[in-house]
C-alpha positions in Angstrom: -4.0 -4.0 -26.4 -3.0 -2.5 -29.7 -0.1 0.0 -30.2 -2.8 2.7 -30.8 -3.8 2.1 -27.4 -1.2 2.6 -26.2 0.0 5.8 -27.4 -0.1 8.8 -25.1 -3.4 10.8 -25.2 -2.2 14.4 -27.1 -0.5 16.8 -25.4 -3.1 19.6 -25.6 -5.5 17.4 -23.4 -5.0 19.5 -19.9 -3.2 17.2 -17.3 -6.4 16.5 -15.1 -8.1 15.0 -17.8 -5.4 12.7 -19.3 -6.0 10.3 -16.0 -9.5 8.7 -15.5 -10.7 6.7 -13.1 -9.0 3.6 -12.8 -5.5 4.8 -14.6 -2.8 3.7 -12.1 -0.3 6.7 -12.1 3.4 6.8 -12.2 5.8 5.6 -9.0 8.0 7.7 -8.5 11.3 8.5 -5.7 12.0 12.1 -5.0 12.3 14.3 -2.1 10.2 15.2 1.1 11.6 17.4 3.7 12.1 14.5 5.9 13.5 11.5 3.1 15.6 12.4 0.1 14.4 9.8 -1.8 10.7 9.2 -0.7 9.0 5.8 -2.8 6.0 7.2 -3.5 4.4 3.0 -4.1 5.1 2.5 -0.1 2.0 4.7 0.3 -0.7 2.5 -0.9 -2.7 1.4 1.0 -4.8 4.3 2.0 -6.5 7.3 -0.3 -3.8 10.0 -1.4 -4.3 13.4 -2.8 -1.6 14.2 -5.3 -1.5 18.0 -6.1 0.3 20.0 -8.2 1.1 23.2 -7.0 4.3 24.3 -9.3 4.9 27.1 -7.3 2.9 29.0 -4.2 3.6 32.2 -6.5 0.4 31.0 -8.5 -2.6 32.2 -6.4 -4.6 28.9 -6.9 -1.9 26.8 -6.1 -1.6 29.0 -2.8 -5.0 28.4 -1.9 -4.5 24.4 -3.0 -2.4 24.3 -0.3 -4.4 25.9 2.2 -7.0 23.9 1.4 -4.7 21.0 2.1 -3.6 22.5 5.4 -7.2 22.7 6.5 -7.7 19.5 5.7 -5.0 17.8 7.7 -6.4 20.1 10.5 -9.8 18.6 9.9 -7.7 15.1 10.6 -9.2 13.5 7.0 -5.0 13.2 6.5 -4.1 11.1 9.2 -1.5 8.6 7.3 -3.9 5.8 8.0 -6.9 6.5 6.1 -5.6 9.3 4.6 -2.8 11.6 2.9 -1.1 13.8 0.8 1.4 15.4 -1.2 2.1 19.1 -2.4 4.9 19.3 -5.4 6.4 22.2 -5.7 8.7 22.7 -8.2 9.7 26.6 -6.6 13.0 26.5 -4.6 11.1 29.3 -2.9 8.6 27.8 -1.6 11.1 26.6 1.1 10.0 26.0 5.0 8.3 27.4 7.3 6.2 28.6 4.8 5.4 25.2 3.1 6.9 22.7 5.0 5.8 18.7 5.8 3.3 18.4 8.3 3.3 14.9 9.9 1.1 13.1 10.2 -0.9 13.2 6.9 0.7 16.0 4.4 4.0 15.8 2.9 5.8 18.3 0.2 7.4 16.9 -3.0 10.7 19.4 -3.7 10.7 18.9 -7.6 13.4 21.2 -8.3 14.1 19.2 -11.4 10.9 18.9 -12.6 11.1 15.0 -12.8 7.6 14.1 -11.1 5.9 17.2 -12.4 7.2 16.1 -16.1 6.0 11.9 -15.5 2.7 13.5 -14.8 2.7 16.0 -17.7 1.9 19.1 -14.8 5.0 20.3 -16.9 5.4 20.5 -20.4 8.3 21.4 -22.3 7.1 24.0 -25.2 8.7 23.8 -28.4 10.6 26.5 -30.1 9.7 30.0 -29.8 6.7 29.0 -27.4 7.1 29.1 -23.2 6.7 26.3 -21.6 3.8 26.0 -19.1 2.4 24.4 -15.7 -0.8 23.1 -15.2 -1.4 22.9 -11.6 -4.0 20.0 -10.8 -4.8 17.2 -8.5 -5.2 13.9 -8.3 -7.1 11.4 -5.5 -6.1 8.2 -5.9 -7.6 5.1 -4.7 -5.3 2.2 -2.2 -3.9 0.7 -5.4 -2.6 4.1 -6.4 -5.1 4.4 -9.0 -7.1 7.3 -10.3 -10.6 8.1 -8.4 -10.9 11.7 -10.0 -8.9 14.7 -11.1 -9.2 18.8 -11.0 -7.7 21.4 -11.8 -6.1 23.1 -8.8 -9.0 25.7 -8.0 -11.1 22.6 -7.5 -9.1 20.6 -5.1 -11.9 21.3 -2.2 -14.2 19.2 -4.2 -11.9 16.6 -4.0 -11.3 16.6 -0.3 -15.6 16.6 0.0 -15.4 13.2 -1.9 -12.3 12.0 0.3 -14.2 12.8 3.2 -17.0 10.2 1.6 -15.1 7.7 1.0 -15.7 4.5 2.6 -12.4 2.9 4.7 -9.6 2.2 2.4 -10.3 -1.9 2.9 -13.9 -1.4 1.4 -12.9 1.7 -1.6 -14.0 -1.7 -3.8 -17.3 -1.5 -2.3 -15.8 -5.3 -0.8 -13.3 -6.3 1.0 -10.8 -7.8 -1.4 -7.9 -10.4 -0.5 -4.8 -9.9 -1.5 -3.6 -12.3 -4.7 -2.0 -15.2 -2.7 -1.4 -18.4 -2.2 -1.9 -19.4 1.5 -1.0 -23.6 1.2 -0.5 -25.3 4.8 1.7 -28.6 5.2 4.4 -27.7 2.5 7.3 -28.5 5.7 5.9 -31.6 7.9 6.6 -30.4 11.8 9.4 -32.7 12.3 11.3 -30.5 9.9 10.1 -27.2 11.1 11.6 -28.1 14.6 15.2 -29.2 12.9 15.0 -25.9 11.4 14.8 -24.1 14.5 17.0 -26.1 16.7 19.5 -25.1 13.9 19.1 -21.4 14.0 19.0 -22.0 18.3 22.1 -23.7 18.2 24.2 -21.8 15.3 22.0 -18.1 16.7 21.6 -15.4 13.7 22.8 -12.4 12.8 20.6 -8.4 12.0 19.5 -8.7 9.0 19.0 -5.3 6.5 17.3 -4.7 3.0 18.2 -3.7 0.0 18.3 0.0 -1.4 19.1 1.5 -4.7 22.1 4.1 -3.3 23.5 6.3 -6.3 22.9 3.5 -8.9 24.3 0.8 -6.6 22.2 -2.0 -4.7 23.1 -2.0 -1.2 22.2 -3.4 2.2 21.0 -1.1 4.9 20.4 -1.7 8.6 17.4 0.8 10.2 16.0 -0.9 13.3 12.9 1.1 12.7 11.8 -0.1 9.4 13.0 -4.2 9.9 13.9 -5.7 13.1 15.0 -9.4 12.3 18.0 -11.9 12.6 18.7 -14.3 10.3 20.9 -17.8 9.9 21.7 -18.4 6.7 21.8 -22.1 6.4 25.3 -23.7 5.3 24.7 -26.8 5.4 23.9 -28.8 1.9 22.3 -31.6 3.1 19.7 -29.3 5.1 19.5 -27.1 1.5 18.7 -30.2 -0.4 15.8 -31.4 2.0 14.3 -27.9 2.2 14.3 -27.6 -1.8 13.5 -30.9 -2.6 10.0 -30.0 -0.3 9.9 -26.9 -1.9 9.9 -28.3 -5.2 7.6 -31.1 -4.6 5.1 -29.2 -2.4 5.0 -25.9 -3.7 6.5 -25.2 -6.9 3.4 -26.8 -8.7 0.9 -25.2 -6.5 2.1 -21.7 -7.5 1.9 -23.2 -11.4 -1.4 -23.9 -10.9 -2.4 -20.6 -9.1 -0.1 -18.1 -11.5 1.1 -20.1 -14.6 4.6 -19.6 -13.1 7.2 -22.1 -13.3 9.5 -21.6 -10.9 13.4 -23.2 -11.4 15.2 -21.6 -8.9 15.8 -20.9 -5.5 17.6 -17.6 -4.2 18.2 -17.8 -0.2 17.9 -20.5 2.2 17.4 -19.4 5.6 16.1 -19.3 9.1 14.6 -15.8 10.0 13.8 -15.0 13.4 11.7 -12.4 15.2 11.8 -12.0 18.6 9.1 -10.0 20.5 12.2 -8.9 22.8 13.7 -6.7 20.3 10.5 -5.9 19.1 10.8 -8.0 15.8 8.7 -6.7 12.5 9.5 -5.7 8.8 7.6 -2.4 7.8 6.0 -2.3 4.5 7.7 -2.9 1.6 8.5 -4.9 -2.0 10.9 -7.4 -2.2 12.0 -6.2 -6.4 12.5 -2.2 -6.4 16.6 -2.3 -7.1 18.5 -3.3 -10.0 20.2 -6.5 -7.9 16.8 -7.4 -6.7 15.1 -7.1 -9.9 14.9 -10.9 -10.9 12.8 -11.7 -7.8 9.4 -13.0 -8.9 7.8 -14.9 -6.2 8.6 -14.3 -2.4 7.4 -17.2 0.3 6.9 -16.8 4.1 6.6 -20.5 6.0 6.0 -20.4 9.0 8.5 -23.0 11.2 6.6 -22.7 14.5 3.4 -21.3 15.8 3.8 -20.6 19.8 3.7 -16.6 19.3 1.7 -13.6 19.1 1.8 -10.8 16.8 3.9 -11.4 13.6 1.7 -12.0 10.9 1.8 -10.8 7.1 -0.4 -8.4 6.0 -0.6 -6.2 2.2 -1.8 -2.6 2.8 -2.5 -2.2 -1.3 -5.6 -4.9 -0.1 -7.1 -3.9 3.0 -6.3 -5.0 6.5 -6.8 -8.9 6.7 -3.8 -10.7 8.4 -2.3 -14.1 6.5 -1.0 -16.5 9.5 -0.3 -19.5 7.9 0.0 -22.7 10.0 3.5 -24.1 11.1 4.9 -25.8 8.3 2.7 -23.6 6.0 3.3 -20.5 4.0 1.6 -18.0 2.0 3.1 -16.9 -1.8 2.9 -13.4 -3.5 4.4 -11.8 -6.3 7.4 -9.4 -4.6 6.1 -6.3 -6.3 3.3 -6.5 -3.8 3.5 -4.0 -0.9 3.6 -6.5 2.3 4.6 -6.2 6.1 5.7 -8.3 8.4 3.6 -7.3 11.8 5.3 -6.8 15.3 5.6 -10.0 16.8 4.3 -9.1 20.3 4.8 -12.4 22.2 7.5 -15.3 21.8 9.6 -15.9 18.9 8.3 -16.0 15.2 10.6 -18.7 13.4 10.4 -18.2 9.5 11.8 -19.6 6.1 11.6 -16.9 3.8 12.8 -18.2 0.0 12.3 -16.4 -3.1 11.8 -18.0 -6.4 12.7 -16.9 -9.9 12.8 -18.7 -13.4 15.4 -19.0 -16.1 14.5 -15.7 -17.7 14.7 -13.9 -14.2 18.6 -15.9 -13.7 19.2 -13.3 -16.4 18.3 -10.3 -14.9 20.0 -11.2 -11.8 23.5 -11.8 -13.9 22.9 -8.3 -15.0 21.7 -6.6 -11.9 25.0 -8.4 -9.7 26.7 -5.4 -11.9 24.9 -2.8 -9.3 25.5 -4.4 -6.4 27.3 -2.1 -4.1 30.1 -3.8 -1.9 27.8 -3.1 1.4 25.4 -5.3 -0.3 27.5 -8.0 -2.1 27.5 -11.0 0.7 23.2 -9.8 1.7 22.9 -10.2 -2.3 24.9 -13.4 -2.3 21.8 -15.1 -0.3 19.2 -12.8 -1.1 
């Protein structure tokens, strides 16, 4: 790509028609009436309406919101298949009037203008000129990319060619796998069962995720997004034999598959989820905070097999589960959106490494300035 191409398309060009199919849009955190800091990339997966309302005082934009009312009444905005967003940037367009509406339609307060500005809906005029908003709307496809555009007034056209569209898995007109590595026998069995007699002897402890908190990294425990314990393994002779098979085994595999060599090893591990405590990890990306930021590869291997439920699964690619075998595991880049499923029978025994290069050691040096003190010993090991 050439630095021409790269250069914004002119700011006279009306919002709608700056993104064309197949642009990916801008990711964005802000606030919903039920999250303060909503990620706007943990929706992919399904089709989402993006609209840009500005303010209910605009008679178009009132009726783009009806229009998305009726909608979610119609159930084409269900959150599975389907949903959508209404940014306001009008403190007074507060609740009841236009409030979230669960499941399926959420509202984007945009009181600083921040989204509405990323996606040009507001423009800042210069001198002597007002500056303007240019209500419009957006469907996007499961990879948060562009399937058409409209002005406001035409956001019911756009709900007619949601209601068209195929199930999120097939929007490709295919199903499409996700881009991983599934590679069995990378831990022989006789290992796997050490593993797990370690974490049954020494037992675990919860286990959160990492959150960017007012500019700091920091752990967080929230039973409803990640149920899991984890052991972190002490022991350096166990470390060595597990990264000298992760070395040998694997680290040339993912060369081969991504042209990425990897050096290092952050976390070593025994993970644990237990059907009893209904163990599971909601969707989410394993890179999205400054101390996190160096992660490039994430790997799940799987230490035993006698359990049901559990397995990994990436919502941006359709529905299709990834199970590997005990012993094997399955690699992805951690800006993928992934989830670990419910394990509903047994116990699911894990090893969940990630791996980063030199260049990424760097980052991490630099990101261990963010980390918050809540998350300094989870950052320690990963």
């Amino acid at each position: 790509m050439s630095d021409a191409e790269a250069l914004p398309r002119p700011s006279r060009i009306p919002p709608f028609e700056r993104f064309r199919p197949g642009d990916p849009v801008p990711v964005f955190r802000a606030a919903t009436d039920g999250n303060p800091r909503y990620a706007f990339d943990s929706v992919a997966g399904r089709y989402v309406l993006l609209a840009f309302l500005g303010s209910r005082a605009h008679p178009a934009s009132a009726a783009g919101w009806e229009v998305l009312r009726r909608a979610r009444s119609a159930g084409l905005l269900d959150d599975a298949r389907a949903c959508a967003f209404a940014v306001t940037a009008d403190p007074g367009d507060a609740a009841p009037a236009m409030a979230d509406a669960l499941p399926g339609l959420r509202v984007i307060r945009d009181h600083d203008l921040a989204v509405s500005r990323a996606y040009a809906a507001f423009v800042a005029a210069p001198a002597g000129e007002r500056p303007g908003y240019a209500p419009f709307a957006l469907l996007l496809d499961p990879l948060l990319r562009v399937l058409d555009s409209a002005p406001i007034a035409e956001i019911g056209r756009l709900v007619g060619v949601l209601e068209g569209l195929p199930a999120p898995g097939l929007h490709a007109g295919m199903e499409v796998p996700a881009p991983v590595l599934v590679l069995p026998r990378v831990l022989e069995p006789e290992f796997c069962r050490d593993l797990v007699a370690l974490y049954d002897r020494l037992g675990g402890n919860e286990s959160g995720f990492m959150r960017e908190v007012g500019g700091r990294t920091v752990a967080m425990l929230d039973a409803h997004h990640k149920r899991r314990k984890d052991l972190i393994i002490g022991d350096e002779g166990v470390r060595a034999a597990l990264r000298e098979r992760l070395t040998r085994r694997l680290v040339p595999e993912i060369h081969r598959a991504f042209q990425f060599r990897a050096t290092r090893i952050e976390r070593y591990i025994v993970a644990c989820y237990d059907a009893a405590d209904g163990g599971h990890f909601r969707a989410h990306r394993d890179n999205t905070t400054r101390g996190t930021a160096h992660r490039r590869f994430a790997v799940s291997i799987n230490l035993n097999d006698d359990f049901d439920g559990g397995d990994l699964w990436f919502p941006e690619f359709g529905t299709r589960r990834y199970r590997p075998p005990m012993g094997g595991a399955v690699v992805f880049s951690c800006s993928l959106l992934h989830e670990a499923g419910r394990v509903t029978r047994g116990v699911r025994y894990a090893t969940l490494p990630f791996l980063y290069d030199e260049a990424a050691a760097k980052v991490r040096e630099e990101g261990r300035r963010f980390i918050g003190a809540a998350g300094e010993e989870a950052a320690a090991e990963g």
